[in-house]
PyMOL Python script that loads the backbone (N, CA, C, O; Angstrom):
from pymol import cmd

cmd.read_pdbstr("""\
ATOM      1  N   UNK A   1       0.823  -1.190   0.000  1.00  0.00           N
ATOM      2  CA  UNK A   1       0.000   0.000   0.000  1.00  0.00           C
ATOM      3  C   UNK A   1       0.865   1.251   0.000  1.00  0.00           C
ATOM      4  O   UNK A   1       0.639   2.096  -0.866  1.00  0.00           O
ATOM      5  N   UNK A   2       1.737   1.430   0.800  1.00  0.00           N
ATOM      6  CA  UNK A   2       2.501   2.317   0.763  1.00  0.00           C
ATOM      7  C   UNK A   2       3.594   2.277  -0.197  1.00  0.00           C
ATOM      8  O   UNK A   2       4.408   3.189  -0.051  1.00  0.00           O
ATOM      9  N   UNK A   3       3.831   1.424  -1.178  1.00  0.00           N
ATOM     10  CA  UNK A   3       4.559   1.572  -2.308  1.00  0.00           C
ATOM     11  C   UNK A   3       3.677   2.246  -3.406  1.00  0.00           C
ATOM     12  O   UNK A   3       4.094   2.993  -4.292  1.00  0.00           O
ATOM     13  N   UNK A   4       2.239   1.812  -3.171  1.00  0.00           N
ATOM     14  CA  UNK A   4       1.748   3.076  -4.246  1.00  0.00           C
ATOM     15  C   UNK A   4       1.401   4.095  -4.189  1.00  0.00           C
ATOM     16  O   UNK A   4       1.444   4.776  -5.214  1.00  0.00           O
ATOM     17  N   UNK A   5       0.866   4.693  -2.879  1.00  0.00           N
ATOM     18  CA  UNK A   5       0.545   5.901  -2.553  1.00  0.00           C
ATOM     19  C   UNK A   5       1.986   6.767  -2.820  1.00  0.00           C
ATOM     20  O   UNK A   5       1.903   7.937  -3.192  1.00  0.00           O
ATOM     21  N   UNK A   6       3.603   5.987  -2.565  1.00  0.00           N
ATOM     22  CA  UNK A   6       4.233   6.985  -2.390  1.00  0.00           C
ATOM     23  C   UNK A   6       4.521   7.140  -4.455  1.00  0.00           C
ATOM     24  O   UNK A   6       5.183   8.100  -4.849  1.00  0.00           O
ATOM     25  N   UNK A   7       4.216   6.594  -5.012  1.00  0.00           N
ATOM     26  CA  UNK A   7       4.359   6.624  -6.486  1.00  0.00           C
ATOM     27  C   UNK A   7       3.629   7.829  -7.102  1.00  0.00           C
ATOM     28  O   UNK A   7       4.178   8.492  -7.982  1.00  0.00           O
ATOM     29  N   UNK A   8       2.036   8.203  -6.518  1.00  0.00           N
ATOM     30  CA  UNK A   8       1.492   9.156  -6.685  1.00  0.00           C
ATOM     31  C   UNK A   8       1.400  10.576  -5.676  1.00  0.00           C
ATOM     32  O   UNK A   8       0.669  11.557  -5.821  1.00  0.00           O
ATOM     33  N   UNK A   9       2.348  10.315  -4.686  1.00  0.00           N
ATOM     34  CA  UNK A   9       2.127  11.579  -3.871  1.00  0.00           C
ATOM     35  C   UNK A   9       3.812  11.990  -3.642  1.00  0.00           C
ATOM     36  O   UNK A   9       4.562  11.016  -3.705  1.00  0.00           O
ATOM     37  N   UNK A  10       4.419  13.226  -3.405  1.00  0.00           N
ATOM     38  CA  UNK A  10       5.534  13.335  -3.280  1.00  0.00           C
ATOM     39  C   UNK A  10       5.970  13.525  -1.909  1.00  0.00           C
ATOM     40  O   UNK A  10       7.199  13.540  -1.840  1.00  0.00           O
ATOM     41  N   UNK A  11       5.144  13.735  -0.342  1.00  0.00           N
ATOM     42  CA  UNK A  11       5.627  13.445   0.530  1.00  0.00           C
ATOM     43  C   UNK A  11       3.675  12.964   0.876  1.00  0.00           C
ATOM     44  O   UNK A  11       2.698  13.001   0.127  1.00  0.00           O
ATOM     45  N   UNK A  12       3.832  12.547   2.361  1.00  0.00           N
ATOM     46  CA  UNK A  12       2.716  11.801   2.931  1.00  0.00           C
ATOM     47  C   UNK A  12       2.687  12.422   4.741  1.00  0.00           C
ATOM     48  O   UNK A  12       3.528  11.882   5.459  1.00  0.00           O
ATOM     49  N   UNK A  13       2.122  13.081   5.158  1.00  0.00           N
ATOM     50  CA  UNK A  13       2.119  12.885   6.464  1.00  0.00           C
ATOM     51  C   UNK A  13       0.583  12.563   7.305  1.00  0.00           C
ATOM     52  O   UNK A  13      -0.573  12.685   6.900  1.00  0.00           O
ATOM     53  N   UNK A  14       1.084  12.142   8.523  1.00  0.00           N
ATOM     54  CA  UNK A  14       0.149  11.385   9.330  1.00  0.00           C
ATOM     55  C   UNK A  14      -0.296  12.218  10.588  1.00  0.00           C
ATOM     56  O   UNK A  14       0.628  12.344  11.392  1.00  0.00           O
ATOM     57  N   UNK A  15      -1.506  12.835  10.973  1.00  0.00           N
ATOM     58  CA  UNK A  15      -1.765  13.890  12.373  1.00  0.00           C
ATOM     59  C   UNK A  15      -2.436  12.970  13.051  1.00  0.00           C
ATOM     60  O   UNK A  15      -3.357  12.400  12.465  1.00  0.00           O
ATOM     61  N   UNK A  16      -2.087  12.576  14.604  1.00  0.00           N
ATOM     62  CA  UNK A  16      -2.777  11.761  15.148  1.00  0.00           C
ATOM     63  C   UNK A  16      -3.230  12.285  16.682  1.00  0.00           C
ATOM     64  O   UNK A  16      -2.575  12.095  17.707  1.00  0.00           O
ATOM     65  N   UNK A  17      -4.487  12.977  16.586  1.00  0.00           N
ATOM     66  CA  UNK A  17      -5.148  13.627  17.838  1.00  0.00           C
ATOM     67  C   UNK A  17      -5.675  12.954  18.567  1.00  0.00           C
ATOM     68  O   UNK A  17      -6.362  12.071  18.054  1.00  0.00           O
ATOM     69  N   UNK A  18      -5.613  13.040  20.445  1.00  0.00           N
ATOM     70  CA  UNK A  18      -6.257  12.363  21.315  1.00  0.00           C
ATOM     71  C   UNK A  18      -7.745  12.776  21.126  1.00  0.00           C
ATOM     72  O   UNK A  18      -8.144  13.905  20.842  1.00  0.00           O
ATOM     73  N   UNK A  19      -8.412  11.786  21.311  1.00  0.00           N
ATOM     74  CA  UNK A  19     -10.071  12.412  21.099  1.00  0.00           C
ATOM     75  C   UNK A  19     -10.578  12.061  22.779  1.00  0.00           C
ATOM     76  O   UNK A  19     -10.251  11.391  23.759  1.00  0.00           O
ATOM     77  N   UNK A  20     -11.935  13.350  22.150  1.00  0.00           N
ATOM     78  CA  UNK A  20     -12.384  13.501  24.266  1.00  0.00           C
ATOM     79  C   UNK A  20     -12.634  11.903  24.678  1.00  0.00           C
ATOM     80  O   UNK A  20     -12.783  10.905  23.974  1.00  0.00           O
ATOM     81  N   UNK A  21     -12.614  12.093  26.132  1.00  0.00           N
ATOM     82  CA  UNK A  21     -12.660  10.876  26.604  1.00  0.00           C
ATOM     83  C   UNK A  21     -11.294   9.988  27.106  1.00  0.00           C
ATOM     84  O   UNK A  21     -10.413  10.839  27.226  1.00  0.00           O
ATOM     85  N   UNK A  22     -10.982   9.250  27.297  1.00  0.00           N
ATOM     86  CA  UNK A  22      -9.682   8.797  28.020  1.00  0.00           C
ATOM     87  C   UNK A  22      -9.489   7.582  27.510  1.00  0.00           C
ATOM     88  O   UNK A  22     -10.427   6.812  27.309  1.00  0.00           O
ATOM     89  N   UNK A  23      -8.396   7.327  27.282  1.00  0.00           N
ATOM     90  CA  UNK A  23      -7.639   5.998  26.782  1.00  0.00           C
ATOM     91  C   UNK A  23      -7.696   5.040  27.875  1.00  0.00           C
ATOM     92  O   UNK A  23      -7.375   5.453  28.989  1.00  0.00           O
ATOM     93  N   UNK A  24      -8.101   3.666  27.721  1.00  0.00           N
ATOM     94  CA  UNK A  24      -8.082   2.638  28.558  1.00  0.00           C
ATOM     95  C   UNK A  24      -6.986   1.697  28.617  1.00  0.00           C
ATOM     96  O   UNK A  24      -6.869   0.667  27.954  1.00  0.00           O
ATOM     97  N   UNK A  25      -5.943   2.316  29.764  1.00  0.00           N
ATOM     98  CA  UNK A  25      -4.761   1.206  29.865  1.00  0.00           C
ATOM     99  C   UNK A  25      -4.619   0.586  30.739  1.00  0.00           C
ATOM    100  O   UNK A  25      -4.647   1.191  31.811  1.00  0.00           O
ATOM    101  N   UNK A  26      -4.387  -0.971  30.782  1.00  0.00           N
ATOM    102  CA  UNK A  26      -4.350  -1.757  31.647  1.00  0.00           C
ATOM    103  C   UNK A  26      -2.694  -2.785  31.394  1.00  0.00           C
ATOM    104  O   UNK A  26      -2.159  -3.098  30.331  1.00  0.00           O
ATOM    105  N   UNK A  27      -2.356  -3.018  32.506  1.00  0.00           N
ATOM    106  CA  UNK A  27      -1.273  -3.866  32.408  1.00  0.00           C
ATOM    107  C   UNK A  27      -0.868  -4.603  31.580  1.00  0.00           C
ATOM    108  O   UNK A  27       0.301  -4.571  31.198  1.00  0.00           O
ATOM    109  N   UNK A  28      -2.188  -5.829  30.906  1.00  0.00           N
ATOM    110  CA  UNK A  28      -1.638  -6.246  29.564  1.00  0.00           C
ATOM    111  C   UNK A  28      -2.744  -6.041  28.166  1.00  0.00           C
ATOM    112  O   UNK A  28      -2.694  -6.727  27.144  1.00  0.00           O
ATOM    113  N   UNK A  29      -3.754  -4.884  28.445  1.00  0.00           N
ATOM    114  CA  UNK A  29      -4.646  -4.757  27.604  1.00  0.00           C
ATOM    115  C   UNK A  29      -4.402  -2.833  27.705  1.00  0.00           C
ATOM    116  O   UNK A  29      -4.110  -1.999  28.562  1.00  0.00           O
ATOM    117  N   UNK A  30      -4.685  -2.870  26.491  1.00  0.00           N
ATOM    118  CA  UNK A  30      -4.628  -1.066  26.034  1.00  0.00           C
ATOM    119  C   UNK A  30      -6.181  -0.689  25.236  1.00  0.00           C
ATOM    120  O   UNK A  30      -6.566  -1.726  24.697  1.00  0.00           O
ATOM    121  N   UNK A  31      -6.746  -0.036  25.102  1.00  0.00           N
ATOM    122  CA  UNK A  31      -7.558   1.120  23.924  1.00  0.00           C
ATOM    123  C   UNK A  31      -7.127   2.038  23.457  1.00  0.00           C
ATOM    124  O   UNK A  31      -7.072   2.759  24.454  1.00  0.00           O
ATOM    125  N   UNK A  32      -6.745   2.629  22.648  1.00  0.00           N
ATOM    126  CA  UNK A  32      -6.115   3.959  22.691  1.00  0.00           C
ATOM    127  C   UNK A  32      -6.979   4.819  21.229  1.00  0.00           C
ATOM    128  O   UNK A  32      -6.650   4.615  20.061  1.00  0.00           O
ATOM    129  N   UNK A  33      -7.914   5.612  21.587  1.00  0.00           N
ATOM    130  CA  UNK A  33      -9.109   6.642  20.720  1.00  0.00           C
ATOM    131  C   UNK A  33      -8.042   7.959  20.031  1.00  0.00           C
ATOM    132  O   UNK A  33      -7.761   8.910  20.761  1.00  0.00           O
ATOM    133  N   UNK A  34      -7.569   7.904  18.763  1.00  0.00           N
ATOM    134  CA  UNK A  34      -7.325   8.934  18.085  1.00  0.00           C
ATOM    135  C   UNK A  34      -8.121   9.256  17.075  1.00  0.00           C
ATOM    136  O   UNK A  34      -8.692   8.281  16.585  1.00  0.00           O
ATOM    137  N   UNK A  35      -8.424  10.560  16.461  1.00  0.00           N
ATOM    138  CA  UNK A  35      -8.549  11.246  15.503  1.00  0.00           C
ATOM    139  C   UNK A  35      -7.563  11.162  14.842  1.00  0.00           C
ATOM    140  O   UNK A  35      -6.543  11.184  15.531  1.00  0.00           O
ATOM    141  N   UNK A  36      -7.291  11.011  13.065  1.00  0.00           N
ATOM    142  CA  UNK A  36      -6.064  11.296  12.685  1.00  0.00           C
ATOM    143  C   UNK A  36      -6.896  11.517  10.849  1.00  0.00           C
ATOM    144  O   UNK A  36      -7.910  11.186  10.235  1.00  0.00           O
ATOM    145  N   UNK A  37      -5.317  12.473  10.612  1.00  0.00           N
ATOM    146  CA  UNK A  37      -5.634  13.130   9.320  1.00  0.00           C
ATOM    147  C   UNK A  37      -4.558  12.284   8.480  1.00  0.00           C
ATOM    148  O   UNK A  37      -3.655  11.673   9.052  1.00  0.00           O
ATOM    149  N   UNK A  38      -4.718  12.288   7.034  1.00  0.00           N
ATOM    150  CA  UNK A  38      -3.895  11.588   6.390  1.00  0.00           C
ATOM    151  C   UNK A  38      -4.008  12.789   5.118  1.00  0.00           C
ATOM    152  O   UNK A  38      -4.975  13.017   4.391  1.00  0.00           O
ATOM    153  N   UNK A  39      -2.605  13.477   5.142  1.00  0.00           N
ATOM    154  CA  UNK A  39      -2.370  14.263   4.166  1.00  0.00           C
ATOM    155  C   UNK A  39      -1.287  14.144   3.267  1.00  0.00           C
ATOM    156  O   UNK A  39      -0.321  13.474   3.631  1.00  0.00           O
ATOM    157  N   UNK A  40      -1.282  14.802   1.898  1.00  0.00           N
ATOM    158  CA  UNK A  40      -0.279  14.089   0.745  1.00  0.00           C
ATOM    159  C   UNK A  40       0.005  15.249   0.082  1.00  0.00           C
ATOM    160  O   UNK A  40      -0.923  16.047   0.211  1.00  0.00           O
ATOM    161  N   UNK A  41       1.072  15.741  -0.692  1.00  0.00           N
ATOM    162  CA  UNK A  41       1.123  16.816  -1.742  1.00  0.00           C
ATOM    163  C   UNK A  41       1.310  15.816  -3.258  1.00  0.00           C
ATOM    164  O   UNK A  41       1.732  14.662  -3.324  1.00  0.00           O
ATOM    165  N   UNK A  42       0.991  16.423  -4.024  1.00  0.00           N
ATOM    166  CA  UNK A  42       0.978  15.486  -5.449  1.00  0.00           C
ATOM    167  C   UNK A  42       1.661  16.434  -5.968  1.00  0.00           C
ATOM    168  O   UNK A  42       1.414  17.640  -5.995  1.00  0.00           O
ATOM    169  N   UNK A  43       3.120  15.462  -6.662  1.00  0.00           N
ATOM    170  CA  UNK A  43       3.920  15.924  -7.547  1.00  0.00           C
ATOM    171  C   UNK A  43       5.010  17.008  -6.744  1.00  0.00           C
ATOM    172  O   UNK A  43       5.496  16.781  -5.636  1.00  0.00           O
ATOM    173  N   UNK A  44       5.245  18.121  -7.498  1.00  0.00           N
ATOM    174  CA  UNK A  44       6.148  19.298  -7.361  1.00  0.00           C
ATOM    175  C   UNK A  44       5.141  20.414  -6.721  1.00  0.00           C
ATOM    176  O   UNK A  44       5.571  21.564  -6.634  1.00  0.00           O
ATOM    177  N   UNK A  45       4.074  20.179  -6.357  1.00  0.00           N
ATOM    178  CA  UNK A  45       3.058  21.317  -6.323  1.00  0.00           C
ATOM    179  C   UNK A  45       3.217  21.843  -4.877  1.00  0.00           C
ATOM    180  O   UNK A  45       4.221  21.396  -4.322  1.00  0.00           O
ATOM    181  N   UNK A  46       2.339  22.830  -4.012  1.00  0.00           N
ATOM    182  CA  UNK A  46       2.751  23.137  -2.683  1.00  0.00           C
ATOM    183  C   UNK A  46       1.259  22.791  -2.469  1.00  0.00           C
ATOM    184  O   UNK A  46       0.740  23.322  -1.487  1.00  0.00           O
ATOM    185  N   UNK A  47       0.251  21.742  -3.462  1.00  0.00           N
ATOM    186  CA  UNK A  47      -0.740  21.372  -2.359  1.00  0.00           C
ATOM    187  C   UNK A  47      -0.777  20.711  -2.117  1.00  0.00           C
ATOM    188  O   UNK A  47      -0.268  19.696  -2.593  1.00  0.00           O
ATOM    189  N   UNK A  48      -1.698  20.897  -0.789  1.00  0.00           N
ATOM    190  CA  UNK A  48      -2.085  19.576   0.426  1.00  0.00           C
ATOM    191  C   UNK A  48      -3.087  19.152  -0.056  1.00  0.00           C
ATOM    192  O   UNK A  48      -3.769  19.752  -0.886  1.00  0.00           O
ATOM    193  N   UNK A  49      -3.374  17.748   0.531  1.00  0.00           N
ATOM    194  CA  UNK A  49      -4.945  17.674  -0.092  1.00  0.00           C
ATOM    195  C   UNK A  49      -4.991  16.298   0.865  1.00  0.00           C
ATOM    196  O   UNK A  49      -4.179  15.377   0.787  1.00  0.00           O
ATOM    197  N   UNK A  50      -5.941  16.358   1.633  1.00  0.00           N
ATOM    198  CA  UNK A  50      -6.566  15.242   2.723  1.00  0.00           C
ATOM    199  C   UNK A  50      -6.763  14.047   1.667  1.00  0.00           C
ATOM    200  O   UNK A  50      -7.413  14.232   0.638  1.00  0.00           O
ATOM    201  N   UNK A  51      -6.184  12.845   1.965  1.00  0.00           N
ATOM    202  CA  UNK A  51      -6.814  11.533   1.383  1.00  0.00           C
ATOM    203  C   UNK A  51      -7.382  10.467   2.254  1.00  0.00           C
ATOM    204  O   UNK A  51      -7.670   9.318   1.918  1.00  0.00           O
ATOM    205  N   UNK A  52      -7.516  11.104   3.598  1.00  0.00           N
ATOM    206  CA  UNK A  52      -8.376  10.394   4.839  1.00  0.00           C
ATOM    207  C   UNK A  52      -8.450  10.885   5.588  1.00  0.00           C
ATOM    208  O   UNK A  52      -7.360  11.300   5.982  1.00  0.00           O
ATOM    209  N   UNK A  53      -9.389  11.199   6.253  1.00  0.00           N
ATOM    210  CA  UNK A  53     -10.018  11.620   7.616  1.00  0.00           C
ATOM    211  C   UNK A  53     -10.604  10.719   8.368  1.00  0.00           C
ATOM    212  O   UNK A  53     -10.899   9.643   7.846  1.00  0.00           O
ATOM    213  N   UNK A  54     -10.870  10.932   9.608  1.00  0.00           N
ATOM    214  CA  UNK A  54     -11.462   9.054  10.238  1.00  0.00           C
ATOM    215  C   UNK A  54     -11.268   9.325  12.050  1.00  0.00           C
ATOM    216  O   UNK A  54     -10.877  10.389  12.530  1.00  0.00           O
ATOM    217  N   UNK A  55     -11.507   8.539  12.560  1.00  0.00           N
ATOM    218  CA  UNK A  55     -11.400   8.495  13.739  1.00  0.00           C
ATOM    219  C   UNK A  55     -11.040   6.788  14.083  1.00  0.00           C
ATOM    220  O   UNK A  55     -11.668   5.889  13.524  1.00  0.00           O
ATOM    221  N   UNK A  56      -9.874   6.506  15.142  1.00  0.00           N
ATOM    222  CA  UNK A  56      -9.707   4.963  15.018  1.00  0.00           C
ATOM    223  C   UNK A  56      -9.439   4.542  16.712  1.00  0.00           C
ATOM    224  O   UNK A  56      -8.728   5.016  17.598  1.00  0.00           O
ATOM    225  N   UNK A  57     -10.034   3.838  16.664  1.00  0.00           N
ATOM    226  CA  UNK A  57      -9.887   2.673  18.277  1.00  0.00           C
ATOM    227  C   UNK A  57      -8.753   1.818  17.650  1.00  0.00           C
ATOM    228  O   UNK A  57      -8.546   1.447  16.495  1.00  0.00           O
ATOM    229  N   UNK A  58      -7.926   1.593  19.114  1.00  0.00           N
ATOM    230  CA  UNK A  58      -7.015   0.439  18.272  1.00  0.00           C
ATOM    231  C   UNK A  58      -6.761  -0.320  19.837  1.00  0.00           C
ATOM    232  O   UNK A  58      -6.386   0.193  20.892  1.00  0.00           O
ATOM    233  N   UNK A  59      -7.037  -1.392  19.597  1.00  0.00           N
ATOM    234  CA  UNK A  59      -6.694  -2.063  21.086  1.00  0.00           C
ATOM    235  C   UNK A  59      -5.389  -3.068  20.996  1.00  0.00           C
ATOM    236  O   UNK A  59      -5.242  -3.921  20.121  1.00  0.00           O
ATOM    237  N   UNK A  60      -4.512  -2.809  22.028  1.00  0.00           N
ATOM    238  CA  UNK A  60      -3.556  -3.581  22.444  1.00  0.00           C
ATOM    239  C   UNK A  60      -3.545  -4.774  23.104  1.00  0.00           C
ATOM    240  O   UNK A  60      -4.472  -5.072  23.857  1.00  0.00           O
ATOM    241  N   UNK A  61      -2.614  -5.494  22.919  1.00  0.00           N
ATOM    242  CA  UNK A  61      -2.566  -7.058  24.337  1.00  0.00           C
ATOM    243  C   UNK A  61      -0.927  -6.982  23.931  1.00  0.00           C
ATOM    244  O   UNK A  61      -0.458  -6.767  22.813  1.00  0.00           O
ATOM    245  N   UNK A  62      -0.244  -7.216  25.132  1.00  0.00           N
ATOM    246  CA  UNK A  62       1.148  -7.721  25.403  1.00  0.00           C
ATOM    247  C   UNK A  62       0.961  -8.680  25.382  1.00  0.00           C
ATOM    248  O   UNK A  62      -0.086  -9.189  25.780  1.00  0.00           O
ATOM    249  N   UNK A  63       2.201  -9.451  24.763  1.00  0.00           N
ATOM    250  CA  UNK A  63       2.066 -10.695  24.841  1.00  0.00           C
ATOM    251  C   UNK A  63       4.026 -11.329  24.911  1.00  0.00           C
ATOM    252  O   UNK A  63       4.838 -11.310  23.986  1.00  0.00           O
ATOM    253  N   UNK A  64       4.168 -11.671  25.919  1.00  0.00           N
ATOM    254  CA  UNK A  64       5.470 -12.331  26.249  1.00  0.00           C
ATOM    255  C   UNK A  64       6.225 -11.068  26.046  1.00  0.00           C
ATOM    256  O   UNK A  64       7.155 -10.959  25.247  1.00  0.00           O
ATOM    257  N   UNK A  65       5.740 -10.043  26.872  1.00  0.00           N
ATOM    258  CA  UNK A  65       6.934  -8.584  26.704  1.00  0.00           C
ATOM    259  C   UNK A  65       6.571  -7.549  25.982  1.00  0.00           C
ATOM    260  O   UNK A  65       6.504  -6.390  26.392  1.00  0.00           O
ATOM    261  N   UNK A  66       6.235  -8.076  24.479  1.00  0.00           N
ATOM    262  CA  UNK A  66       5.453  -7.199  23.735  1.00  0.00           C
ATOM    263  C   UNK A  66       4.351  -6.589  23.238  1.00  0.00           C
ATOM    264  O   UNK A  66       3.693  -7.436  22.633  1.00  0.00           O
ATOM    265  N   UNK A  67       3.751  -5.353  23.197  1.00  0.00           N
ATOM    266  CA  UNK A  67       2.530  -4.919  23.011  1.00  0.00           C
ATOM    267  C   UNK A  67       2.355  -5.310  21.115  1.00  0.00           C
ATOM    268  O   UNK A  67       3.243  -5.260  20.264  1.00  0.00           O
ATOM    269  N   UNK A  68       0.929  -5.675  20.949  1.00  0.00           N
ATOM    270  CA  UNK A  68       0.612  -6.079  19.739  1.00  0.00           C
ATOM    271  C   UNK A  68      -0.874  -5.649  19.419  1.00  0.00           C
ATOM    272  O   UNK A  68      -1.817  -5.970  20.142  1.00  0.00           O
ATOM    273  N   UNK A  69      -1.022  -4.730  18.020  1.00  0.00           N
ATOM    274  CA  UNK A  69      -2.426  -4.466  17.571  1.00  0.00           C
ATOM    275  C   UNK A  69      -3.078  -5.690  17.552  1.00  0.00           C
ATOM    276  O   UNK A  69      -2.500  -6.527  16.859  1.00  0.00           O
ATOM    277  N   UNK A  70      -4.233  -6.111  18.163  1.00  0.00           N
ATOM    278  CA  UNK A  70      -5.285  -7.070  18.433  1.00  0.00           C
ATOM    279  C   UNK A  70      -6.603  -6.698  17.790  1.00  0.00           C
ATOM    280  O   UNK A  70      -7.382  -7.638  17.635  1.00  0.00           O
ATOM    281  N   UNK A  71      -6.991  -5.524  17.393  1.00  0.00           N
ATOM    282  CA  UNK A  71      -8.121  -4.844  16.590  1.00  0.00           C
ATOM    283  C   UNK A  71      -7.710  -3.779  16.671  1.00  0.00           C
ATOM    284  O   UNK A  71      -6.979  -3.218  17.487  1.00  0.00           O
ATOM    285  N   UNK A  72      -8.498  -3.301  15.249  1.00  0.00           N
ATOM    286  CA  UNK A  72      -8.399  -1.947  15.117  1.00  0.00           C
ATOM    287  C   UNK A  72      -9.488  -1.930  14.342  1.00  0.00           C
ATOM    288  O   UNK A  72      -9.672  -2.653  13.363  1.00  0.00           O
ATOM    289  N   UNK A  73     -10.643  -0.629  15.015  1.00  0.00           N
ATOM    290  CA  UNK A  73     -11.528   0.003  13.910  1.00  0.00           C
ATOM    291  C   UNK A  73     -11.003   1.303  13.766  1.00  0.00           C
ATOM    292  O   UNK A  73     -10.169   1.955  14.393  1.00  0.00           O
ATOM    293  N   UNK A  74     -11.821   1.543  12.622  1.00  0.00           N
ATOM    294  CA  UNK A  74     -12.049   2.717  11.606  1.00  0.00           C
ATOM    295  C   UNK A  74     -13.179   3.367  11.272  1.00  0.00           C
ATOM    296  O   UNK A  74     -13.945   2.901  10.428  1.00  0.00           O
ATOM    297  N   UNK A  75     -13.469   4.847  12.078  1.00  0.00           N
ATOM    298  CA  UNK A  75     -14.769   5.015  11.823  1.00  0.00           C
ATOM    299  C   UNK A  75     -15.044   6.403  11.146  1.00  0.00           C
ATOM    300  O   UNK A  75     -14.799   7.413  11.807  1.00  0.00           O
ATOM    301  N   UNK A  76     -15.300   6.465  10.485  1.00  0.00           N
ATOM    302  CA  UNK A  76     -15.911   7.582   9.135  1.00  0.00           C
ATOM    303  C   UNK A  76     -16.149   8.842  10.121  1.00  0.00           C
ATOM    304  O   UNK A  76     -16.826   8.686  11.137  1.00  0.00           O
ATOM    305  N   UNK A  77     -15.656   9.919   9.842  1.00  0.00           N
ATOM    306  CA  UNK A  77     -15.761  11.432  10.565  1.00  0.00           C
ATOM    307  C   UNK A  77     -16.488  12.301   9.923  1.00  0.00           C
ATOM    308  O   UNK A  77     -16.896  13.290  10.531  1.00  0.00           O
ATOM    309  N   UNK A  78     -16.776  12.120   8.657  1.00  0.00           N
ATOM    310  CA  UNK A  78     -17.369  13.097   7.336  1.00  0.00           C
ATOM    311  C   UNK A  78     -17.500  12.344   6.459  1.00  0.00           C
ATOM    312  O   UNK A  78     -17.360  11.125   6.556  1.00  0.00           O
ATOM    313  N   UNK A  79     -17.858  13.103   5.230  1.00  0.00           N
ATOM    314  CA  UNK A  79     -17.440  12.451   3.936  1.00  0.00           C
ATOM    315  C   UNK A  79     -16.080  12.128   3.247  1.00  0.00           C
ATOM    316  O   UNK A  79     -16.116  11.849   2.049  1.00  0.00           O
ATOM    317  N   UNK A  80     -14.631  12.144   4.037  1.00  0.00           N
ATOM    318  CA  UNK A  80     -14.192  11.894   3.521  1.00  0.00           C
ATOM    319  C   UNK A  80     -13.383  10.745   3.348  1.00  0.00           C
ATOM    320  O   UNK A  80     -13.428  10.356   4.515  1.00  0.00           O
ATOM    321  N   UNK A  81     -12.742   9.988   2.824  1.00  0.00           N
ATOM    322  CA  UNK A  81     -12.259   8.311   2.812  1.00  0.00           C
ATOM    323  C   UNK A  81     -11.364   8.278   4.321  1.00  0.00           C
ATOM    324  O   UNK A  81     -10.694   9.075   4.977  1.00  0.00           O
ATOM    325  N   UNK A  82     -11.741   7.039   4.410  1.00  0.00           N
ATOM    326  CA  UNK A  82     -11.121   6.513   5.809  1.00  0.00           C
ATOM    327  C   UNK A  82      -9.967   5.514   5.410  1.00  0.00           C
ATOM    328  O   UNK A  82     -10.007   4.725   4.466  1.00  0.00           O
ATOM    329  N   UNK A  83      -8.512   5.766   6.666  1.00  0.00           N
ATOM    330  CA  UNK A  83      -7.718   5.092   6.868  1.00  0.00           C
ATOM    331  C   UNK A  83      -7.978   3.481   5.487  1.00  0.00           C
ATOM    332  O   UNK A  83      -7.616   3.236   4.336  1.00  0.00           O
ATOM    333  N   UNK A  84      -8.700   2.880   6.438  1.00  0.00           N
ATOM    334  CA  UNK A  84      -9.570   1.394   6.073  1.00  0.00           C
ATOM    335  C   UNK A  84      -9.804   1.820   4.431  1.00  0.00           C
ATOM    336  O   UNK A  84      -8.745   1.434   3.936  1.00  0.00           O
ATOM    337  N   UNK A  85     -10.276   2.160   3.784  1.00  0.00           N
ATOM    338  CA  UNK A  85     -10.888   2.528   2.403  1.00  0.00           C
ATOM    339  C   UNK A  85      -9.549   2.970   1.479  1.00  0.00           C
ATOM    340  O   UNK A  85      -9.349   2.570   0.332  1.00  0.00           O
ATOM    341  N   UNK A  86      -8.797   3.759   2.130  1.00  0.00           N
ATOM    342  CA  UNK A  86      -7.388   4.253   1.333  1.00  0.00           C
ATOM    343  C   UNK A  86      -6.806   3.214   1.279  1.00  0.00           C
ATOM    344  O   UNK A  86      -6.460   2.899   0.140  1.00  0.00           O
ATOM    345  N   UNK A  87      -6.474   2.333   2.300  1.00  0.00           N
ATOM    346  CA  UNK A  87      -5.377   1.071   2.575  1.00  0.00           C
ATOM    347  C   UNK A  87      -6.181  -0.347   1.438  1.00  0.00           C
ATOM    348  O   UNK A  87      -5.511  -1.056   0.686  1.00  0.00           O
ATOM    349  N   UNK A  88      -7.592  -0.437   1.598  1.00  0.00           N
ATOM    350  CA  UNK A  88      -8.620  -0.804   0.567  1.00  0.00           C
ATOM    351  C   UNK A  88      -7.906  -0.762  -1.063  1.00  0.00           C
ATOM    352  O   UNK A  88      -7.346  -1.659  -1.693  1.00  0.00           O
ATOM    353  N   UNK A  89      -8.164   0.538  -1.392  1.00  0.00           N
ATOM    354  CA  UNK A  89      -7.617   0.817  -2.475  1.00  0.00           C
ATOM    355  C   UNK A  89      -6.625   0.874  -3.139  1.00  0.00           C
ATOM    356  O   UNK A  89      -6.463   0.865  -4.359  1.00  0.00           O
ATOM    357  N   UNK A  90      -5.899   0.939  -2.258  1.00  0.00           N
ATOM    358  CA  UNK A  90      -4.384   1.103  -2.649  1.00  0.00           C
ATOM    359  C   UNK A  90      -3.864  -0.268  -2.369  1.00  0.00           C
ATOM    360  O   UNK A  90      -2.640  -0.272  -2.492  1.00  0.00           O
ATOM    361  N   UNK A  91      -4.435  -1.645  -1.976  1.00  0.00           N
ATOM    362  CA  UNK A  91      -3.623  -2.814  -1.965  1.00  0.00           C
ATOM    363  C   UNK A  91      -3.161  -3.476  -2.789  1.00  0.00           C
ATOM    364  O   UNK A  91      -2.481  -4.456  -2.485  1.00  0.00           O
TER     365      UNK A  91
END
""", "prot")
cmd.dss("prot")
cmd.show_as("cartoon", "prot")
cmd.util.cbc("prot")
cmd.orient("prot")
């Protein structure tokens, strides 16, 4: 996925905001609620242009030392493509 997005975009960055409400951490289980933006410039140009907006739960479990994504949703903020739908498309 990320070999083609970077073919059509000339840099890529990722904004990842705490959203209200509190993250659930426990010793060997995590939640952790961000907002995050997914922005790209195309080509030589100086624009930005959003290719996902979204909001995502992602829950953790350690396991023998290490923490490991165990689920993750993806949930639609607006109309515009989500995390899930870009990664979709671009596989």
């Amino acid at each position: 996925m990320l070999l083609n997005l970077h073919t059509r975009y000339s840099s890529i960055t990722i904004e990842l905001e705490p959203m209200p409400g509190s993250d659930e951490l426990g010793a060997n289980e995590a939640k952790i609620y961000r907002a995050y933006s997914i922005k790209a410039r195309t080509g030589d140009t100086a624009e930005v242009v959003d290719i996902a907006l979204g909001n995502m739960e992602l829950h953790y479990k350690r396991l023998f030392g290490r923490w490991y994504i165990h689920k993750w949703y993806d949930y639609r903020s607006g109309s515009a493509p989500t995390w899930g739908l870009m990664k979709h498309e671009n596989s």
